[in-house]
N, C-alpha and C positions, 0 to 999 in steps of 0.2 A: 725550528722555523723562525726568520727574523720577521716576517712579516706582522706589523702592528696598527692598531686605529689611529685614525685621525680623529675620531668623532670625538666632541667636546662637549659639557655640560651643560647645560641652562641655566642660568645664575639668576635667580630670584631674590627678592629683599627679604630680608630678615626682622620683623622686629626689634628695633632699637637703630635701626640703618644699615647694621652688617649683612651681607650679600651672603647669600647660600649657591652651591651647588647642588641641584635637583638632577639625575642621570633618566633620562625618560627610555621606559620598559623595553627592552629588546624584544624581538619579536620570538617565539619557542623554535625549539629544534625539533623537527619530526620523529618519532622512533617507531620502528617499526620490528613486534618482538612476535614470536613462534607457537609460544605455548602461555596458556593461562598463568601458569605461577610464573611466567620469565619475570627479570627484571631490568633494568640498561646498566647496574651495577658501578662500576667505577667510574664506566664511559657518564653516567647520569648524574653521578657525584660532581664528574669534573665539570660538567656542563652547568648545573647548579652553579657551584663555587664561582663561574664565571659573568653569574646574573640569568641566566638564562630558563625560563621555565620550559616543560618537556610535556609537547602532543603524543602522547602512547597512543599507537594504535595494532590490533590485532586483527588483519586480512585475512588470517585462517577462521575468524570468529565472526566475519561479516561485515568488519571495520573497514568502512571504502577510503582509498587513497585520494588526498588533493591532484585537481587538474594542475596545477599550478603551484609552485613552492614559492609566489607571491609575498603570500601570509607568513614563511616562516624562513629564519636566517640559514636551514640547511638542514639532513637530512642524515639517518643512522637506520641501517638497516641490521639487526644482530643474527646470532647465532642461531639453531636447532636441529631439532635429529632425524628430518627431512634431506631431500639432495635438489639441488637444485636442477637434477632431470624427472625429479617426479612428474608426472603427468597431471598432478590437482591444480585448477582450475586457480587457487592463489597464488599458487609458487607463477607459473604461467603470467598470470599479473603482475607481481612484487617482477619479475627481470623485465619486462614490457616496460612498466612504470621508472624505472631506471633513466630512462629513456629521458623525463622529466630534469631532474636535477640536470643532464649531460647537458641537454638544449638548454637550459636557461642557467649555467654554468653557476649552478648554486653548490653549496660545501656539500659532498655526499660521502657517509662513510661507511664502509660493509666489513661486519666485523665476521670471519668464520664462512658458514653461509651467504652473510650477504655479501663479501668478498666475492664467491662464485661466482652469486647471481651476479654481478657485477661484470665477470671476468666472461659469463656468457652473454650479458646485454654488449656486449663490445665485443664476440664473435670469436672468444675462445674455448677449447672442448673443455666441461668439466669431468674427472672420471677418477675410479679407487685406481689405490696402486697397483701397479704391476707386479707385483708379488705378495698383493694383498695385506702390506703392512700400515698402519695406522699410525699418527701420531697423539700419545695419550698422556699427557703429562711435560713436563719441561724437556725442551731440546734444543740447540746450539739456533744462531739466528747470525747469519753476517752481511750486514749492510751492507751496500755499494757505496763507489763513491758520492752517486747521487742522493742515497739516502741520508750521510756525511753531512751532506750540506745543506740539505732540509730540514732535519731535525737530531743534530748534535746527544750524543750521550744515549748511544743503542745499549740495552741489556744483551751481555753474552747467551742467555735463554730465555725464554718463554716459553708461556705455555699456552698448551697445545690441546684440542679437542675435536678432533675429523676422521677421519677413514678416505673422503676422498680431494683430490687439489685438482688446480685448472694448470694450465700454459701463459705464459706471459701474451696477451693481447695485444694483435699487431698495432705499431705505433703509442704504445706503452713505455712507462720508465720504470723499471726494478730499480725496487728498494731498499730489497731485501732477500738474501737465500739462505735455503736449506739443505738439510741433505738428501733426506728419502722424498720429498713434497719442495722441489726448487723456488718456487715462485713462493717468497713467504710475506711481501708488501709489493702493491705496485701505485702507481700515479696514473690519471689521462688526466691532465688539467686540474680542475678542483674535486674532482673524483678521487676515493684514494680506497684500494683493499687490502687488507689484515687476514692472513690466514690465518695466523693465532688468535688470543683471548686477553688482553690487557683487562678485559673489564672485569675477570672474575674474580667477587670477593672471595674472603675466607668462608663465608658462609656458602656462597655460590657453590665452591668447591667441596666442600661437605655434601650438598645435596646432587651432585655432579658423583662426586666418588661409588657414591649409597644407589644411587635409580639407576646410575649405566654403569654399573659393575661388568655387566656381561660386554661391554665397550672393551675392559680390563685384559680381557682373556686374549684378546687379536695380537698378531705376531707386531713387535714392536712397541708395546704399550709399557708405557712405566708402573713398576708395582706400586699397590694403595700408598703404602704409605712413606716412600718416595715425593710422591705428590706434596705432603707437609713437609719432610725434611728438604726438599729441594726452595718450597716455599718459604723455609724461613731465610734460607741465604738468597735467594733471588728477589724476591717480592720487592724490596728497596727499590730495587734497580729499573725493575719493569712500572714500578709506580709514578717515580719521577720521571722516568721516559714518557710516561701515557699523559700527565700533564701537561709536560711543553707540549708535544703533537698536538693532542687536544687543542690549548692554545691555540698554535698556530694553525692548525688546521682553518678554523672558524674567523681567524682575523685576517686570513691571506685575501679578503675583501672586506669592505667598510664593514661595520658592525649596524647594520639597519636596526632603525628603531621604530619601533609602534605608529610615534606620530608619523614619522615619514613615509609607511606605506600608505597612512589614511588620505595621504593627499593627490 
């Protein structure tokens, strides 16, 4: 993504008369994670490194969503081992609340799951494969041209952690395909979904491997430890992808700061 801030420092005195620049606090990035021990993993790493501090919050736990993304520079919605046609009362919310970022056209990102939910708040079916195959582990990923041009320097794989993918939603831009799950990135405007897992660390992945073993067993899934050997040749690649996106993701509009929503 080339898109980058305008926003400029505030330059204060110095004692002695040398001028300082002072960067006033960026507003946090929403997160919205699944389960008690999730974490936002790399996607949270990169958001840090970028100044940004991170509102967690957990909907399945009771954690209510803002009316309004006002208060924060944009929004993440991650993974978990729900579907986004369950019938619970949050999932029901979390794609409703979608709805938020879209109208007030703030940065929204759906990694996995919130991909779906994404790809149903915008009026596409999500559903398992037709042949009930899963993607479990690293698998081939090929850009469009529009992906090309957004965010330069795709990894040939990623990895992977689902059972079920949605359709490209009408008036959507692919950004990415696959083989057994086609839609594997899409765009609507500042909205953007990830069927795959950029954010998962090594450790992520250990406790991924160990709790959904039984994920392991479904037709299509890559063996245990595949999972590592595929990660140590790949990981580079998906890593440095996931920062520029990241990146650009967040600066395809000013980088709002603190003081300025207070006014």
């Amino acid at each position: 993504m080339s898109f980058r801030s305008n926003q400029t420092n505030v330059v204060l005195p110095f004692p002695g008369g040398r001028p300082i620049a002072v960067t006033p606090p960026l507003l946090p990035v929403l997160v919205v994670l699944h389960q008690e021990t999730s974490t936002p993993g790399r996607v949270g790493n990169a958001l840090r490194a970028l100044g940004y501090c991170l509102d967690i919050r957990r909907p399945r736990f009771g954690d209510p969503l803002p009316e309004t993304l006002d208060r924060h520079a944009g929004a993440v919605i991650f993974g978990g081992p729900m579907s986004a046609n369950d019938g619970d009362d949050y999932v029901r919310r979390e794609i409703d609340w979608i709805e938020v970022p879209l109208r007030e056209q703030r940065p929204f990102l759906g990694i996995c799951l919130g991909a779906q939910m994404l790809a149903k708040q915008l009026g596409a079916p999500v559903a398992p494969h037709p042949e009930g195959r899963v993607e479990v582990g690293y698998y081939p990923i090929r850009p469009t041209r529009a992906g090309h041009v957004l965010c330069p320097n795709w990894p040939d794989r990623v990895y992977h952690w689902h059972g079920e993918g949605f359709e490209l939603p009408a008036g959507c831009e692919l950004l990415a395909e696959g083989d057994d799950f086609p839609v594997q990135a899409f765009q609507s405007g500042n909205a953007f979904g990830l069927q795959f897992h950029p954010d998962v660390t090594y450790a992520m992945m250990h406790r991924w491997t160990t709790r959904g073993c039984v994920r392991m067993d479904s037709p299509g899934a890559r063996p245990h430890h595949l999972h590592f050997e595929d990660r140590a040749v790949r990981d580079v690649a998906e890593r440095a992808w996931l920062k520029n996106f990241i990146d650009g993701w967040l600066t395809r509009m000013p980088r709002v700061i603190m003081s300025e929503a207070a006014e």
